[in-house]
N, C-alpha and C positions, 0 to 999 in steps of 0.2 A: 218596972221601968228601969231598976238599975241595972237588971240582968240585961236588957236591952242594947244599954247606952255600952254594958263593960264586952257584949261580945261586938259591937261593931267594933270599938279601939281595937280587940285583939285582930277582926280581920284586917283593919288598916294597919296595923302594923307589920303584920304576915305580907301585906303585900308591900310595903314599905323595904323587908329587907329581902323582897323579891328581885327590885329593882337592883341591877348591876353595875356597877362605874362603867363596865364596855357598853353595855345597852346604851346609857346616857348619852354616853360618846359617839356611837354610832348614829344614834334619833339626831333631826336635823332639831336646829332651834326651832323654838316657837316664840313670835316676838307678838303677844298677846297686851291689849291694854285696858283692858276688865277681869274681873274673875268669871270663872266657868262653873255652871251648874250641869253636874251629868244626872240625869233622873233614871233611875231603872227601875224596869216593872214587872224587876219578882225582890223577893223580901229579901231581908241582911241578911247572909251567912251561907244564901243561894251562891251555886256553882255561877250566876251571873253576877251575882253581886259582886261575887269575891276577883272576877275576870274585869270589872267595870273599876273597880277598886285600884288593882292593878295598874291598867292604865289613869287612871286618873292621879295615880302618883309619879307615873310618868311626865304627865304633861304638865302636872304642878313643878317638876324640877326642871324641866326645861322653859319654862316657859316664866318664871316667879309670881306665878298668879296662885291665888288660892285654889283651886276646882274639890267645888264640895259635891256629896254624894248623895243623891236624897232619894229612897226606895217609897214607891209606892206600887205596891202590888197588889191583883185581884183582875176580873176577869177577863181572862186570859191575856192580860199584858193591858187591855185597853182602857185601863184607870191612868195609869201613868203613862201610855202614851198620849192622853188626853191633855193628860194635866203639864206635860212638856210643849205641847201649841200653848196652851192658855199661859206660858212662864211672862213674865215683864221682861222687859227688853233692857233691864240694868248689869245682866250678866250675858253670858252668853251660855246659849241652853244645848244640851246635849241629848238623845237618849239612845241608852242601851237595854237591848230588846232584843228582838229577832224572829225568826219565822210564824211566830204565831201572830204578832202585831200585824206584819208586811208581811204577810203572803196566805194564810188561813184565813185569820177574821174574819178577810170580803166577804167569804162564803160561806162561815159558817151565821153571822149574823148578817139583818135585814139590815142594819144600820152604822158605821161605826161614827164615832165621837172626832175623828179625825180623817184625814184624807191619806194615805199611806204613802201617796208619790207627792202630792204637790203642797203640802204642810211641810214633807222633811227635804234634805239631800244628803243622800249617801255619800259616809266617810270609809266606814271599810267593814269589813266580815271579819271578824275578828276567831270563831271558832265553828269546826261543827260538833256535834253530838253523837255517831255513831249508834245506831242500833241491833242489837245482838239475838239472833234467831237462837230461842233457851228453849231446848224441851226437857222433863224431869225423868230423870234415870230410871224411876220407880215407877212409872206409869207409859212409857215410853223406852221402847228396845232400841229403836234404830239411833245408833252413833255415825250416822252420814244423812246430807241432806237427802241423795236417793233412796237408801234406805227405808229413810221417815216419808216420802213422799209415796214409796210405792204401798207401804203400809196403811199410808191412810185412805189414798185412792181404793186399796181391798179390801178397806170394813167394813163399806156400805153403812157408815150411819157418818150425821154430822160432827165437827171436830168442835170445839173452844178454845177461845186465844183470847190473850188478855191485853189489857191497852192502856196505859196511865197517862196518856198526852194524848193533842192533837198528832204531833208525830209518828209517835206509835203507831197510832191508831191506822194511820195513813200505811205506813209499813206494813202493817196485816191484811190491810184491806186490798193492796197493792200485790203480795204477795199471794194470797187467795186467789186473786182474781188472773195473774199470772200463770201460775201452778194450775189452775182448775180443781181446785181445793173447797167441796163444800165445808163452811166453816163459820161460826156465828162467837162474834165480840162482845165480850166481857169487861164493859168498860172501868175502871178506877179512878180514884181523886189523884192518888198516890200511888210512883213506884213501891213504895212498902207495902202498902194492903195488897197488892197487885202479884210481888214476892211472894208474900205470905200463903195466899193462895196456890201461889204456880207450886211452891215447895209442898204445900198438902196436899196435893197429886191432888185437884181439884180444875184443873185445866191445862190442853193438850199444849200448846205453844206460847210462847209470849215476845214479843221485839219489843227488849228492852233496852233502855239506855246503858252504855257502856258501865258506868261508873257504878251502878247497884250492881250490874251484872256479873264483872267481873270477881269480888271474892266469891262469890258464889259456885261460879267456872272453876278456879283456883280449890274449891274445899270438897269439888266432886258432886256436888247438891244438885249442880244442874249441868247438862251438856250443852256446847254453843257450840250451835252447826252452821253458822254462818253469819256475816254481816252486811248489814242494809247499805253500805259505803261501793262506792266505783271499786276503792281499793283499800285495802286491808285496814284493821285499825291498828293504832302504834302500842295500845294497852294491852290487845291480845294480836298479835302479830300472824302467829299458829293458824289461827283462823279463817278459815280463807271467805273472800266478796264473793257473795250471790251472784255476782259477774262471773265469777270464774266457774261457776257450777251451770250454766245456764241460761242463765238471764241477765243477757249482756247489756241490757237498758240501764237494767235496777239502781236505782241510786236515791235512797231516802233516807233525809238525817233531818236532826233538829239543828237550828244553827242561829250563832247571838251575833250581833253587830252592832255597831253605833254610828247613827247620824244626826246631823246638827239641825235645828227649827228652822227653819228655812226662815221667819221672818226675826229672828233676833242674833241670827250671825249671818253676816253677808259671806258671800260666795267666796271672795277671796280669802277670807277668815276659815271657811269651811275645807278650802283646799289646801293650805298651810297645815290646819290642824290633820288631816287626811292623811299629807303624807308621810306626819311625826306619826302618829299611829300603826298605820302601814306599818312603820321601819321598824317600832316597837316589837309588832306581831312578829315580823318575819324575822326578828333576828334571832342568834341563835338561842338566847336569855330567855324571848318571849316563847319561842317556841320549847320550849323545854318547861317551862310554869304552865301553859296546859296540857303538854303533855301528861306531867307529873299530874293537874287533874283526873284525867280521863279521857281529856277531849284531843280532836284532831284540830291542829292549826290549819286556820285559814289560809287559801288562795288571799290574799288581803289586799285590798285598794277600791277606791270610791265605784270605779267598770263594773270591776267584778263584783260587786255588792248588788248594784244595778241590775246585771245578768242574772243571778241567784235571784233577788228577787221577783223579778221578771218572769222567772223559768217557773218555781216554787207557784207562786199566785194562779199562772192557768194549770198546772198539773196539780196542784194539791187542789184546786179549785174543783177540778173535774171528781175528782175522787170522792170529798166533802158531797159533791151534790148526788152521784152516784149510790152512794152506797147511805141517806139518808144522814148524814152525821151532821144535816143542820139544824135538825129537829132535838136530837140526842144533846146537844151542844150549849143550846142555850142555858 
């Protein structure tokens, strides 16, 4: 427990001195008259924690309200997105989440704990996750997406690719089915087991997320021939979008946002806090502290949250039921 309690302090500190005097200055006020509870549902020390953290010291200095942090994670987001409808209405409730909650779950479960549109309202997209087409140097020749494409087409047996997310999973599936690529998924709990594998020459491709992927790209371990993004990502730059190779649809990424309980902050509450957020992401502070993550900053603002999720739920929907992953899923 103490190890617990001592690494959330360090993350809220970390994002404490993330926070800039010009960000503050530029974020509009927030003239809040309760405290905020933001819920998020993946664990402390997560790539989302530490982004929800973030902002949530954000809007504690603009705003002089307490906004405490409370993680509840587990399956796949829909504990804590749960448990943010069921909050009391003595604070105002937040949560930070993202594609898995609002835009997967419909499809991958028969049932969820909450309504994805009409329990929340979107405040903003806060990031995406890019994903990174890795094949291993040692079990794989081709250093170009053609290259790898025309090799696998000429071996006449099936390929493996690995998958540690609903995301990924979608990106392989997607990209298979594109390419015209027989290819059968190797699913994971974990980017690490998932790694660990792809580096023991134990599987042909993997779309993985940026943030494991890149020292690996960096140490020569593995080659990244491409990414699942419209447009390039900011951590590897070099590398060019599946768009530019081909496939000019392609655009699959994992991505976190946060919106308010529809029944414990009213609408006007939710569009205030909205557009201090917003300004936060887009400025140039915010965008620079995910960068430094891994992640690509968000298109930001309550619309575009709206759209993304919109878009995400019937194409990740289609996929999900396609290609069976609501049976694998549960």
């Amino acid at each position: 427990m103490t190890m617990a309690i001592t690494r959330r302090q360090l993350i809220s500190a970390m994002a404490l001195s993330a926070v800039s005097p010009e960000l503050l200055a530029a974020t509009p006020a927030l003239k809040l008259d309760k405290p905020v509870r933001i819920v998020v549902s993946y664990a402390a020390g997560s790539g989302t924690d530490q982004v929800a953290r973030y902002v949530a010291d954000t809007m504690s200095k603009q705003s002089g309200q307490p906004v405490i942090v409370t993680n509840m994670p587990g399956a796949d987001g829909n504990i804590g997105a749960a448990a943010a409808v069921r909050s009391p209405e003595d604070m105002y409730t937040l949560l930070v989440s993202g594609s898995s909650t609002h835009a997967a779950n419909a499809a991958i479960y028969d049932k969820l704990p909450f309504h994805p549109e009409t329990d929340f309202a979107p405040l903003s997209a806060l990031a995406y996750i890019p994903f990174v087409l890795l094949v291993n140097p040692e079990r794989i020749k081709a250093r170009t997406l053609n290259a790898f494409l025309s090799a696998s087409k000429g071996a006449g047996q099936s390929l493996s690719f690995a998958s540690a997310s609903v995301g990924s999973r979608i990106a392989g599936e997607q990209f298979k089915r594109l390419a015209g690529l027989d290819a059968v998924n190797v699913p994971y709990k974990a980017s690490s087991g998932a790694m660990t594998d792809f580096l023991g020459g134990r599987l042909d491709f993997y779309f993985c997320d940026i943030a494991t992927a890149a020292p690996q790209v960096a140490a020569g371990k593995a080659v990244a021939l491409a990414v699942s993004t419209k447009e390039r990502a900011p951590r590897l730059p070099d590398v060019p979008a599946l768009s530019e190779l081909g496939f000019p649809d392609f655009d699959v990424s994992s991505w976190m946002a946060i919106w308010s309980v529809s029944k414990t902050t009213p609408q006007a509450v939710s569009a205030q806090m909205a557009s201090a957020i917003a300004a936060s992401v887009e400025s140039a502070a915010g965008r620079q502290f995910l960068t430094d993550k891994g992640y690509t900053p968000a298109a930001a603002g309550a619309a575009q949250l709206a759209s993304l999720q919109s878009r995400d739920t019937r194409i990740w929907g289609e996929i999900i039921r396609s290609s069976g992953m609501t049976q694998s899923a549960r």
